[in-house]
C-alpha atoms as an extended CHARMM CRD file, in Angstrom:
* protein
*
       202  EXT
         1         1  UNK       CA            113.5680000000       99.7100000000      121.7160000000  PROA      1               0.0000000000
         2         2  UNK       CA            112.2020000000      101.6130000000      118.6650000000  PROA      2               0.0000000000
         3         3  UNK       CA            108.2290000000      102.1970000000      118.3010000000  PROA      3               0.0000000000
         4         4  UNK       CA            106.4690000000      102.9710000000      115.4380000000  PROA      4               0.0000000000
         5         5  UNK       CA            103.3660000000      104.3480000000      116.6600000000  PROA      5               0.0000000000
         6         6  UNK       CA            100.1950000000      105.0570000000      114.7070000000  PROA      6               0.0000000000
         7         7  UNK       CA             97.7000000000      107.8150000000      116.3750000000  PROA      7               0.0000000000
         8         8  UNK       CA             94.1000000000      108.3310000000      115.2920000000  PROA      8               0.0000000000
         9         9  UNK       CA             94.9360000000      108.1850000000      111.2150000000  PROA      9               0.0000000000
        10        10  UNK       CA             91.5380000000      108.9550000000      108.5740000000  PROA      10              0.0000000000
        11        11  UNK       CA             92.4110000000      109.2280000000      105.3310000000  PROA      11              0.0000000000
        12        12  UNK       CA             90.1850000000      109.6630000000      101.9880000000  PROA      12              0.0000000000
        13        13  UNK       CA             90.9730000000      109.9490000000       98.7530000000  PROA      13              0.0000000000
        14        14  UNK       CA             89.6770000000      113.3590000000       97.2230000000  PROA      14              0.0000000000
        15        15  UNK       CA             85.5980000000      113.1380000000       96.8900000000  PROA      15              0.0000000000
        16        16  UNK       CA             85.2640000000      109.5690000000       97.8310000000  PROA      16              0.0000000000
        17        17  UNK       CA             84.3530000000      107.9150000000      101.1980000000  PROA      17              0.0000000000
        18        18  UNK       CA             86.8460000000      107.9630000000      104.1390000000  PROA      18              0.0000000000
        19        19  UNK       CA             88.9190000000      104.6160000000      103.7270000000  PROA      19              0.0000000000
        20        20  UNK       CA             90.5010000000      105.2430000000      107.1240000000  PROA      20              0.0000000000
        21        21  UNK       CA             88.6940000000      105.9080000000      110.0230000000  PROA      21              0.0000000000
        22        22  UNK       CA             90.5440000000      106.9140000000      113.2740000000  PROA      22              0.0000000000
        23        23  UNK       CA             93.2310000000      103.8930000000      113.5280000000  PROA      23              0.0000000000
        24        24  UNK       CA             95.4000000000      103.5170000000      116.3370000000  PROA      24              0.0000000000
        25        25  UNK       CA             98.1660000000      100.6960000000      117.2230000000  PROA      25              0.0000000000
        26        26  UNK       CA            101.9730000000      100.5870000000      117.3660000000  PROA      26              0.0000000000
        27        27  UNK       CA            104.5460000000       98.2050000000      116.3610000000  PROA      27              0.0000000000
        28        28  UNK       CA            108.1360000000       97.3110000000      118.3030000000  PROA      28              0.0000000000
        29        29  UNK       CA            111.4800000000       96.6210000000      116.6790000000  PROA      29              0.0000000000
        30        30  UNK       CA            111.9640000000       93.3950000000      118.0280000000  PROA      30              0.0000000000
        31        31  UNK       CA            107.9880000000       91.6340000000      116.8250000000  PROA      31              0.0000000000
        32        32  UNK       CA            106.6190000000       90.7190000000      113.7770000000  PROA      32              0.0000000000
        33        33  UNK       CA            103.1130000000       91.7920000000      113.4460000000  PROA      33              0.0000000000
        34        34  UNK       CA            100.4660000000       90.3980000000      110.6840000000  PROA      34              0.0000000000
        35        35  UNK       CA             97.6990000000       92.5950000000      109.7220000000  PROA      35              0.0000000000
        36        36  UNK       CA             95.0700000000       90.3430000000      108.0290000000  PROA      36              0.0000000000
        37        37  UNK       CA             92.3890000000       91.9870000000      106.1450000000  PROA      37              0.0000000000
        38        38  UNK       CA             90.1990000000       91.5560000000      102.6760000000  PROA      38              0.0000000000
        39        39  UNK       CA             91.5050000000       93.0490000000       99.4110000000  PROA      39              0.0000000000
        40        40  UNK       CA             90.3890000000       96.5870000000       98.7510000000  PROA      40              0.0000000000
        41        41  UNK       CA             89.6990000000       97.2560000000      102.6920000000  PROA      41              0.0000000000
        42        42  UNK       CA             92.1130000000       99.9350000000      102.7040000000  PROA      42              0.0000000000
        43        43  UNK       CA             94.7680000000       97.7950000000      104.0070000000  PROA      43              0.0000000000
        44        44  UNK       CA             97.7010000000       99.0550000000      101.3770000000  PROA      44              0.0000000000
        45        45  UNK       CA             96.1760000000      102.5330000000      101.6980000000  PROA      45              0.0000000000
        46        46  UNK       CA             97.5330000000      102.8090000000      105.7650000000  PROA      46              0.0000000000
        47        47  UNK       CA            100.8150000000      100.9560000000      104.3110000000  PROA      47              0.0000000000
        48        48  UNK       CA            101.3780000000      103.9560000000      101.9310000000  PROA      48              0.0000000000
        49        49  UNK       CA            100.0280000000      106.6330000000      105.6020000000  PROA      49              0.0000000000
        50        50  UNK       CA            102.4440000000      104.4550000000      107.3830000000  PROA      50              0.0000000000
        51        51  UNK       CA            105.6250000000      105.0660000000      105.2700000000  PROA      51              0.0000000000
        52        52  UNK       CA            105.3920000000      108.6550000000      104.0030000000  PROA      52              0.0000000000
        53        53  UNK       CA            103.4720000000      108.0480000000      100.7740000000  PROA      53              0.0000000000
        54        54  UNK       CA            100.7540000000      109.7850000000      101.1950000000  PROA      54              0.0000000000
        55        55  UNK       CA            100.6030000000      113.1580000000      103.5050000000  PROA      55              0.0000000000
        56        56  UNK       CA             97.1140000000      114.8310000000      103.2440000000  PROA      56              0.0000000000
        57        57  UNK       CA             95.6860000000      112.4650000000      106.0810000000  PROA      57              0.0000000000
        58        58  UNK       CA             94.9690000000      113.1590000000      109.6860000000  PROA      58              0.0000000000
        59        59  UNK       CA             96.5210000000      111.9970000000      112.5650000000  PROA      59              0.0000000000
        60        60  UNK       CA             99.9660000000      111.1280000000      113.7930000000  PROA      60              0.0000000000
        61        61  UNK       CA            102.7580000000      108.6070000000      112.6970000000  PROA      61              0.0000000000
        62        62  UNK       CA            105.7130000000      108.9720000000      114.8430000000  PROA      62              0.0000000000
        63        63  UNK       CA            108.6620000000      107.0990000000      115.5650000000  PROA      63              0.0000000000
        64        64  UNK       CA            109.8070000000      107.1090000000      119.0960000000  PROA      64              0.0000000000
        65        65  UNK       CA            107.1560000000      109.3840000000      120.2310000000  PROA      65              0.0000000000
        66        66  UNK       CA            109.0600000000      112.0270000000      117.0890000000  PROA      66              0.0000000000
        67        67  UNK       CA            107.6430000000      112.8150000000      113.9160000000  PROA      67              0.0000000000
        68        68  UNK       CA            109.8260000000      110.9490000000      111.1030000000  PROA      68              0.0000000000
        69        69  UNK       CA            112.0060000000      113.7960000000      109.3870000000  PROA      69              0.0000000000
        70        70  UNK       CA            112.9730000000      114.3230000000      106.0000000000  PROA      70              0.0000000000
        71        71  UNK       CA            115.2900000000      111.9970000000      103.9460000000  PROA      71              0.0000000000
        72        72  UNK       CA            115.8640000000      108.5500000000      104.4360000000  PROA      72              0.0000000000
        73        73  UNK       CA            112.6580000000      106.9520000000      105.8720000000  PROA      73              0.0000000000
        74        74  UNK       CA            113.1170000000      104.7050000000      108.6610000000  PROA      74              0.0000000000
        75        75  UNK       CA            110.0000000000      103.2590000000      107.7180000000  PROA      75              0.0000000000
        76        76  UNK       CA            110.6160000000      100.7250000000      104.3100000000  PROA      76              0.0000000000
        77        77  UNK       CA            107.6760000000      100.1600000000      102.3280000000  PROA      77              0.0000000000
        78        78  UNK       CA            107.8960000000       96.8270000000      100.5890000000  PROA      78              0.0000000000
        79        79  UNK       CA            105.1150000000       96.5630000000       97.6190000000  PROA      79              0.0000000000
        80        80  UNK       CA            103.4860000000       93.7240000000       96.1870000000  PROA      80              0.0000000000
        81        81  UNK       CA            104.3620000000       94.6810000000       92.5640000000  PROA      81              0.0000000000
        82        82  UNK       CA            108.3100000000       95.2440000000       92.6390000000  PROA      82              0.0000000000
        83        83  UNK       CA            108.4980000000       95.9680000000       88.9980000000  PROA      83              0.0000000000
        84        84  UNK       CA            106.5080000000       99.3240000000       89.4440000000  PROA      84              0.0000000000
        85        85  UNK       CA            108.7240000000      100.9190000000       91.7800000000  PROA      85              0.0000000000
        86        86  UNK       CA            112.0940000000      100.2970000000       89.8110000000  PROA      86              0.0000000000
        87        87  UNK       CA            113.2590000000      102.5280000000       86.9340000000  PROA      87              0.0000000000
        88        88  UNK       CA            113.0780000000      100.5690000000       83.9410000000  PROA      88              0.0000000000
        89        89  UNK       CA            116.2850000000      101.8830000000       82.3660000000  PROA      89              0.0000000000
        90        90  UNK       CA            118.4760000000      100.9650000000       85.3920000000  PROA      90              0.0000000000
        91        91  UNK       CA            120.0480000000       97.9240000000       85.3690000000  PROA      91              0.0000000000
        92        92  UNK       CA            120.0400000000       96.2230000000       89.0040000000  PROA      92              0.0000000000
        93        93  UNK       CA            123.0440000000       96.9850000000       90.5550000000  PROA      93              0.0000000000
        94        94  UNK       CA            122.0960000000      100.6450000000       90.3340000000  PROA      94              0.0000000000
        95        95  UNK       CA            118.9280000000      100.2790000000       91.6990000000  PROA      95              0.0000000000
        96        96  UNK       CA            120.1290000000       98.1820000000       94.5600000000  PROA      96              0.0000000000
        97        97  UNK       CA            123.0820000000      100.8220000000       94.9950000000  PROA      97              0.0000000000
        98        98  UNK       CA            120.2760000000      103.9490000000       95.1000000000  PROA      98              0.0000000000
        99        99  UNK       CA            120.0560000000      102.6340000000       98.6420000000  PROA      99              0.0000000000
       100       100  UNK       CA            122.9720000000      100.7540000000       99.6900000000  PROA      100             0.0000000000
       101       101  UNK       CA            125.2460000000       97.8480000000       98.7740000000  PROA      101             0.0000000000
       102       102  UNK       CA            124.9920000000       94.6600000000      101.0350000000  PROA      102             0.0000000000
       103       103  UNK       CA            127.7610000000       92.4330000000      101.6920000000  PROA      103             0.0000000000
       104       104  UNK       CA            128.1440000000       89.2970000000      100.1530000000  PROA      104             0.0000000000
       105       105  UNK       CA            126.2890000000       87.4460000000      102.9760000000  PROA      105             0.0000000000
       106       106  UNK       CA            123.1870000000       88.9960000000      102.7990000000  PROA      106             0.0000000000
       107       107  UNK       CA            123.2680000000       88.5300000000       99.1000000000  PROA      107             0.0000000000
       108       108  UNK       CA            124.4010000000       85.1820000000       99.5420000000  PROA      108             0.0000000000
       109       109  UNK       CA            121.0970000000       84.6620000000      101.5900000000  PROA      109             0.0000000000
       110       110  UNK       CA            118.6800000000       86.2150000000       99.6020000000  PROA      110             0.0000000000
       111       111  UNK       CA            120.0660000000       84.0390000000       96.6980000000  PROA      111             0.0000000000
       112       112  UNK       CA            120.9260000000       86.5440000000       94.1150000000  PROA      112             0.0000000000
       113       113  UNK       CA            123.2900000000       86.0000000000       91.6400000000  PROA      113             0.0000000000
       114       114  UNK       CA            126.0870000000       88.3040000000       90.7720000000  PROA      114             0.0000000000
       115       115  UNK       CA            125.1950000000       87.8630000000       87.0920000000  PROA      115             0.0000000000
       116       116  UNK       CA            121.7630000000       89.3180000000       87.8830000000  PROA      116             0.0000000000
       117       117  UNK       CA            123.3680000000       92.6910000000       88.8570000000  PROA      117             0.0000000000
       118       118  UNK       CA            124.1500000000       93.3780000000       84.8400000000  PROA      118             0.0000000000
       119       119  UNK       CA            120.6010000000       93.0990000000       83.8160000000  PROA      119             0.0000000000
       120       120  UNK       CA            117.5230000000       95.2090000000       83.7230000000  PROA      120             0.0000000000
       121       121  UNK       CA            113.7840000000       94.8650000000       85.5840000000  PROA      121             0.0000000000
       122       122  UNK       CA            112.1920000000       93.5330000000       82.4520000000  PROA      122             0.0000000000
       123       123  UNK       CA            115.1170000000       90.3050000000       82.6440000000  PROA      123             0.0000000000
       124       124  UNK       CA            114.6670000000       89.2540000000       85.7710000000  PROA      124             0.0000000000
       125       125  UNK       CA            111.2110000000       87.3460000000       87.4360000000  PROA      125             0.0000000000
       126       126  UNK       CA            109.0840000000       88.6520000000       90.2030000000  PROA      126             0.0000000000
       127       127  UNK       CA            110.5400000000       86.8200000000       92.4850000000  PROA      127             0.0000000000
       128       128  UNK       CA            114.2600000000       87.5620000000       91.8580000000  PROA      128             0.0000000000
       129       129  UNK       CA            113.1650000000       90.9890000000       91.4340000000  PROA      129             0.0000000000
       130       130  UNK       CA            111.7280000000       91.1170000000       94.5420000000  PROA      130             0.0000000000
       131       131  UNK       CA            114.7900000000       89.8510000000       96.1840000000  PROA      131             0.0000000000
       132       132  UNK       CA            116.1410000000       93.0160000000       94.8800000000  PROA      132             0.0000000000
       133       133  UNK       CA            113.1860000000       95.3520000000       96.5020000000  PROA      133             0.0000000000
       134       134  UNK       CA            113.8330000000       93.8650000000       99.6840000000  PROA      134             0.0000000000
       135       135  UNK       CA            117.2720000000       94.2320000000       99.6930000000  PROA      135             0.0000000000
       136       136  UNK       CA            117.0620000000       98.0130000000       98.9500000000  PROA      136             0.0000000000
       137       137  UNK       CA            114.7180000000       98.4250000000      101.9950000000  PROA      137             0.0000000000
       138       138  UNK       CA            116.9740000000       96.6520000000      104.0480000000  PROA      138             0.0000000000
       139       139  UNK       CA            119.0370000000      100.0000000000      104.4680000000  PROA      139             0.0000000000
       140       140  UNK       CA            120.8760000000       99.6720000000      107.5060000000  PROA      140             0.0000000000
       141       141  UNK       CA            118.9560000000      103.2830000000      108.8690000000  PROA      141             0.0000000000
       142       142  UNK       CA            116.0130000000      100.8770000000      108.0490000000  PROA      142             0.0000000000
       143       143  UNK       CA            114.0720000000      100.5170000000      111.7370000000  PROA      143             0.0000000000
       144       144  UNK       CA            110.7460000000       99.1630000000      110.4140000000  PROA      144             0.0000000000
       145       145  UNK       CA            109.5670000000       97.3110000000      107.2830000000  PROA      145             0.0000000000
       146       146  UNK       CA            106.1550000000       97.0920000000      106.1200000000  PROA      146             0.0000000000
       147       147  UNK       CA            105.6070000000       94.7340000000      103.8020000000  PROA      147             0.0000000000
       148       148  UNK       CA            102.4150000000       94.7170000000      101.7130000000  PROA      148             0.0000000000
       149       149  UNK       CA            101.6590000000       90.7510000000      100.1870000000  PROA      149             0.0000000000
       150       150  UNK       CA            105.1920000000       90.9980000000       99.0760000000  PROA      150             0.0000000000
       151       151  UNK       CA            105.1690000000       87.4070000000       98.0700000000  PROA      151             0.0000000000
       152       152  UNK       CA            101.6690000000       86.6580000000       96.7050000000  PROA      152             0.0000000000
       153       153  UNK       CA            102.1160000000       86.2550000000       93.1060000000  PROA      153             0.0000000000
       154       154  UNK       CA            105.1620000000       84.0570000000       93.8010000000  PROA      154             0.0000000000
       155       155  UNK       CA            105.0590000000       80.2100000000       93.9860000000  PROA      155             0.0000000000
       156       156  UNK       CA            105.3020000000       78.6050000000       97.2350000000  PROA      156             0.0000000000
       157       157  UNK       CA            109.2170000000       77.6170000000       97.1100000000  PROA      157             0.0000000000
       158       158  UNK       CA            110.0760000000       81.3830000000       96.2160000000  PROA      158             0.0000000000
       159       159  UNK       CA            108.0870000000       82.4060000000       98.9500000000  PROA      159             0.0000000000
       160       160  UNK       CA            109.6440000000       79.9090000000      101.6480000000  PROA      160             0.0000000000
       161       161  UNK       CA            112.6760000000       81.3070000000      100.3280000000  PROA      161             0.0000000000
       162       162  UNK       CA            112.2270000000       85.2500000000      100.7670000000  PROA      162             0.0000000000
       163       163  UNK       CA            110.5300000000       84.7310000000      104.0650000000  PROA      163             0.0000000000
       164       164  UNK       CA            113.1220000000       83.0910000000      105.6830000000  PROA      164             0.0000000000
       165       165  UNK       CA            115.9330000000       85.1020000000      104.3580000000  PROA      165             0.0000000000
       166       166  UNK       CA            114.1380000000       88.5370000000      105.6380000000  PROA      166             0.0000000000
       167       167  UNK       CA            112.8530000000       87.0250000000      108.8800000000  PROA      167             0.0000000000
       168       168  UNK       CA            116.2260000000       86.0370000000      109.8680000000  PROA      168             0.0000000000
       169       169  UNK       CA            117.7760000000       89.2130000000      108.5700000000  PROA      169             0.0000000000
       170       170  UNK       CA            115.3670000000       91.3780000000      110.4000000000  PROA      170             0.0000000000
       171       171  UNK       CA            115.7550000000       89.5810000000      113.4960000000  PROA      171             0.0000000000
       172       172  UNK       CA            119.8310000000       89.9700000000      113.2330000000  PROA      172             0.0000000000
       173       173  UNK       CA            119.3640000000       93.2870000000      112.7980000000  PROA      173             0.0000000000
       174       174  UNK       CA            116.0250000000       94.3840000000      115.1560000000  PROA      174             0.0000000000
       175       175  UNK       CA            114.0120000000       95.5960000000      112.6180000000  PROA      175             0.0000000000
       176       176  UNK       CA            110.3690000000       95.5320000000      113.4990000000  PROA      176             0.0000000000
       177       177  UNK       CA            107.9110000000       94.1280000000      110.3640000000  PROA      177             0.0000000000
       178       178  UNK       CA            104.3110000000       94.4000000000      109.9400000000  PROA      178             0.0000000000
       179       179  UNK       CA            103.4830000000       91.6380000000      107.5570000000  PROA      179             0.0000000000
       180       180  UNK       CA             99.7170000000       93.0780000000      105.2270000000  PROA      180             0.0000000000
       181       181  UNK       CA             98.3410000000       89.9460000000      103.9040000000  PROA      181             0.0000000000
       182       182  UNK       CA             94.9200000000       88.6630000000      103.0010000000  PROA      182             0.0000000000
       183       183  UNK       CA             96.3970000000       85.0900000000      103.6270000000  PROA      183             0.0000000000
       184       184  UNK       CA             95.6980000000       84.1430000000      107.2570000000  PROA      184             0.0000000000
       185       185  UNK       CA             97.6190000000       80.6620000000      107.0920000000  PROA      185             0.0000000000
       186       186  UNK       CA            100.7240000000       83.0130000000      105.7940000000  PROA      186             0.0000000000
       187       187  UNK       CA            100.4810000000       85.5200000000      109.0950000000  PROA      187             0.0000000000
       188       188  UNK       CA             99.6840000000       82.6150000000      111.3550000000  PROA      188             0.0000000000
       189       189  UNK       CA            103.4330000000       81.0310000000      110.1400000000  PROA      189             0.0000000000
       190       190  UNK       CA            105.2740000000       83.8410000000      110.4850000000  PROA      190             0.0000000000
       191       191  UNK       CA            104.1260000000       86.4850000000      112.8470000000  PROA      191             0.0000000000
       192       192  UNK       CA            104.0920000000       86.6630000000      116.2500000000  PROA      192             0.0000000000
       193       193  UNK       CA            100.5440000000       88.4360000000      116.7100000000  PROA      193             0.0000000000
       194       194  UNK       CA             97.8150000000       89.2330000000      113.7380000000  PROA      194             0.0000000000
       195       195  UNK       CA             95.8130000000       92.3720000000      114.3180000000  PROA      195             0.0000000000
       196       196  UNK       CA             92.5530000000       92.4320000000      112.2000000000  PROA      196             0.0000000000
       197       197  UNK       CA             91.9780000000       95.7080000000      109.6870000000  PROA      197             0.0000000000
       198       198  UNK       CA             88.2590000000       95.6940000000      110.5390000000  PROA      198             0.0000000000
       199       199  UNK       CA             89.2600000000       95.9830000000      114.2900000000  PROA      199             0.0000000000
       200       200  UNK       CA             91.2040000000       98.9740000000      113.5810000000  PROA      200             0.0000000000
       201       201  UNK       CA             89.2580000000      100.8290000000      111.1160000000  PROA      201             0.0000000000
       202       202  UNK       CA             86.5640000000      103.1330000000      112.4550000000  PROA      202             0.0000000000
């Protein structure tokens, strides 16, 4: 079993309040885990902590009891906002390719079209584009996936969609997910626990 383990982590951003205050819990390969919280609470702030974003904090994210080391990261941020994460003047199959290239199955499932691999960011919709951005974090090294309201500005089919696909993905291939959302009905479909932010946090 793989643990990602989260130790006493405070963070601020420079001359402002501390947005973290000492937050502590772990997450297992084989659970999903919601984290319900309000917007601005700091919630995307521990996602960034979590998977090697940001570094100036204090604390301890380890995975297995190690620190994570350089390179690939384990740990697969998935962001709300795909389009601000992909380079804007490569088309999709490079992007996908910067991490790895799925079969056809797992493209089959996520729905993407092979036509779709010709074209750039700016042709594609948030939702196919965030096919794409979980795809990429899908990495087989991938051991953890944190995925920060990856599918709120999507419409309810397109969400159905993407959950299922990485759900059953994940499971196939025990990779542990902490779902962030704001949306408790969402967590209470699809996780097997919630934690609450304002729990954690100080």
């Amino acid at each position: 079993m793989n643990t990602l383990k989260i130790e006493n982590i405070s963070f601020k951003y420079r001359d402002d309040r501390e947005l973290l205050s000492n937050i502590n819990f772990q997450l297992n390969n084989n659970e999903v885990v919601g984290l319900f919280g309000d917007s601005g609470s700091g919630k995307s702030t521990l996602c960034k902590v979590m998977s090697g974003y940001l570094e100036n904090y204090k604390g301890n994210v380890t995975l297995n009891n190690k620190p994570i080391e350089d390179g690939f990261n384990p740990v697969q941020l998935i962001f709300q906002h795909p389009e601000k994460v992909m380079n804007p003047r490569w088309n999709m199959k490079k992007i996908l390719n910067e991490s790895w290239m799925p079969d056809k199955k797992i493209l089959d499932d996520f729905g993407i079209k092979k036509e779709w691999f010709k074209r750039y960011p700016s042709e594609l919709s948030g939702g196919e584009l965030q096919r794409f951005s979980i795809l990429r974090s899908l990495n087989p090294k991938t051991k953890f996936i944190i995925a920060d309201e990856i599918t709120t500005m999507l419409d309810c089919v397109t969400q159905v969609q993407i959950w299922t696909s990485l759900l059953k993905i994940a499971k196939e291939n025990e990779v542990g997910i902490l779902v962030v959302s704001h949306d408790h009905n969402l967590l209470n479909r699809i996780t097997d626990k919630i934690i609450y932010f304002n729990d954690l946090n100080g």
